[in-house]
C-alpha positions in Angstrom: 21.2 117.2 58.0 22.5 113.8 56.3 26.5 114.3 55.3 27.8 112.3 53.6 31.4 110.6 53.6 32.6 113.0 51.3 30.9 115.9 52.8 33.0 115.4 56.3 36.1 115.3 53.6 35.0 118.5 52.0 34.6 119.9 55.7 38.1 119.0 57.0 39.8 119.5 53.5 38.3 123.5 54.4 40.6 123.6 57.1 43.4 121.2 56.1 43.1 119.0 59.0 40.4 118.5 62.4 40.5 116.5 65.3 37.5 114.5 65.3 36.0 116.8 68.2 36.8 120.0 65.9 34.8 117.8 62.8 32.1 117.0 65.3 31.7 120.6 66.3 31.7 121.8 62.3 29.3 119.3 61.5 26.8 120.8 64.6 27.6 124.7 63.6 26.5 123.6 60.4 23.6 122.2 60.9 22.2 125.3 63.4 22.9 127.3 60.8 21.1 125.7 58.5 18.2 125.3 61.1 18.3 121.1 61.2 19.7 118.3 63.1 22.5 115.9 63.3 22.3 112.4 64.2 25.0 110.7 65.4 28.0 112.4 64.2 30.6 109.7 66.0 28.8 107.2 63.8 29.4 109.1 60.4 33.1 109.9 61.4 33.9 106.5 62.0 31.6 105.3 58.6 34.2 108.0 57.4 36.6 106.6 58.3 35.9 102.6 57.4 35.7 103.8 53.8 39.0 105.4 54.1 37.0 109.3 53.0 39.1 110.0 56.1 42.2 109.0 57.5 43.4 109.6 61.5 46.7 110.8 61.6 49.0 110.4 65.1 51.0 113.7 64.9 52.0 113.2 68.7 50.6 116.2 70.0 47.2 114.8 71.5 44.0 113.7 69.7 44.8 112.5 66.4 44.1 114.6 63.5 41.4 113.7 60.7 42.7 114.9 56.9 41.0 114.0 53.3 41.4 110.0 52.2 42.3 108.4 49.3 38.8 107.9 48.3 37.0 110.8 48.8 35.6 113.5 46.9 35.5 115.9 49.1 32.5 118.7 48.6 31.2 121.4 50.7 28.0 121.0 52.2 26.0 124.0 51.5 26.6 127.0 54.0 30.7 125.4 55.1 32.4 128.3 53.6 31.4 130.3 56.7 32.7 127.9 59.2 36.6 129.0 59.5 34.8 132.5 60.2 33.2 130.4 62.7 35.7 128.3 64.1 38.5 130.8 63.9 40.5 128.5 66.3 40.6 125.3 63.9 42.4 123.2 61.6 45.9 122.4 61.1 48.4 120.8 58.7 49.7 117.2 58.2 52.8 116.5 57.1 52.7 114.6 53.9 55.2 111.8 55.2 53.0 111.3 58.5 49.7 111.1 56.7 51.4 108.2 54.6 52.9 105.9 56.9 49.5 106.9 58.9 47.2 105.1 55.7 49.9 102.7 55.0 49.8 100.8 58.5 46.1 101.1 59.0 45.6 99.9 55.5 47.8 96.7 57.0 46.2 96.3 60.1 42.8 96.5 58.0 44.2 93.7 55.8 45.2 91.3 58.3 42.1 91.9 60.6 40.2 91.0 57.1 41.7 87.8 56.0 42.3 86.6 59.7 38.0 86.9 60.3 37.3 85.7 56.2 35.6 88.8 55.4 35.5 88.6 51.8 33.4 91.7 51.4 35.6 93.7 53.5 38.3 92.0 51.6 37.1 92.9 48.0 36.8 97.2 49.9 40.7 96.7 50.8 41.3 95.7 47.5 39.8 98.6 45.6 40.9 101.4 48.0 44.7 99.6 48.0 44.8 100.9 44.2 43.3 104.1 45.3 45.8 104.3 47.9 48.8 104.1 45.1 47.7 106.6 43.4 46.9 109.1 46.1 50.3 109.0 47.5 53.6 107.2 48.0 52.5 104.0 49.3 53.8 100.4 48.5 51.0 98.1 48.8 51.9 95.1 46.5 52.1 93.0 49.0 49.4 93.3 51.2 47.2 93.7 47.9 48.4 89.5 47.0 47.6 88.4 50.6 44.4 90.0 49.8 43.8 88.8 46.4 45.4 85.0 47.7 42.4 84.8 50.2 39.7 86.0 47.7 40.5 83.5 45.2 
C-alpha cells in the first residue's frame, strides 16, 4: 500500500483528528485489510507533514494531534470507511483557533529555517502554501511571505 499525502489527510479528516500513533495504526489496519504492506509510515507522516497535507497541533494534553492542511485534498483510500468501526477508540477535535496559531508559527519557523540555510526551493514551497494558508483559515502571512519573496529575488 503506497498513500499518498492526501490519502493520510482523507484518513485523519475520517475521524477529525489522530495522534500520529493513531494515523500510524489506521494506515496498518488498512493495509491488513486490504491484504498488503506498509513501508515506512513515520516517513510518509512526516512527508505529510513537510508539504503542510498535515499539520501537528499542541492541544496540551500529550502527543500532539494531526488534523487536515491547507493543501490537501483529502481522499479515502479504498476500504477507510470501516476504520472508525475499527478503531472505535480514535479521533478527536481541534479547536479552530489552536489549529491556526498551530500552522501560523510552524509556517514561521519554516520560513526563517528557509532563508537562514538559502533554500530557494524550499523557499518557492513556502511561498505557495503561504497563499494556501490565507485562504484556508485566518492567518496573516504578509509578512513572512516578503521575507520570503526578498530572498528569492
Amino acid at each position: 500500500m503506497d498513500p499518498t499525502a492526501d490519502d493520510l489527510a482523507g484518513v485523519v479528516d475520517l475521524f477529525g483528528a489522530l495522534t500520529r500513533s493513531e494515523l500510524g495504526r489506521a494506515l496498518s489496519e488498512l493495509a491488513f485489510k486490504r491484504g498488503e504492506e506498509i513501508a515506512n509510515v513515520e516517513a510518509l507522516i512526516d512527508d505529510a507533514l513537510d508539504s503542510y497535507h498535515l499539520v501537528e497541533v499542541d492541544t496540551g494534553d500529550g502527543e500532539p494531534l494531526l488534523v487536515p492542511g491547507p493543501t490537501a485534498f483529502p481522499t479515502l483510500p479504498d476500504g477507510a470507511e470501516d476504520l472508525p468501526h475499527i478503531m472505535d477508540d480514535a479521533g478527536d477535535a481541534v479547536d479552530e483557533a489552536d489549529r491556526m496559531h498551530a500552522v501560523e508559527t510552524r509556517f514561521r519557523e519554516d520560513a526563517a529555517e528557509a532563508i537562514n540555510q538559502g533554500d530557494a526551493e524550499r523557499i518557492a514551497e513556502l511561498l505557495d502554501v503561504s497563499y494556501e494558508l490565507e485562504v484556508w483559515g485566518d492567518v496573516d502571512l504578509e509578512t513572512a511571505r516578503e521575507r520570503l519573496d526578498s530572498v528569492e529575488e
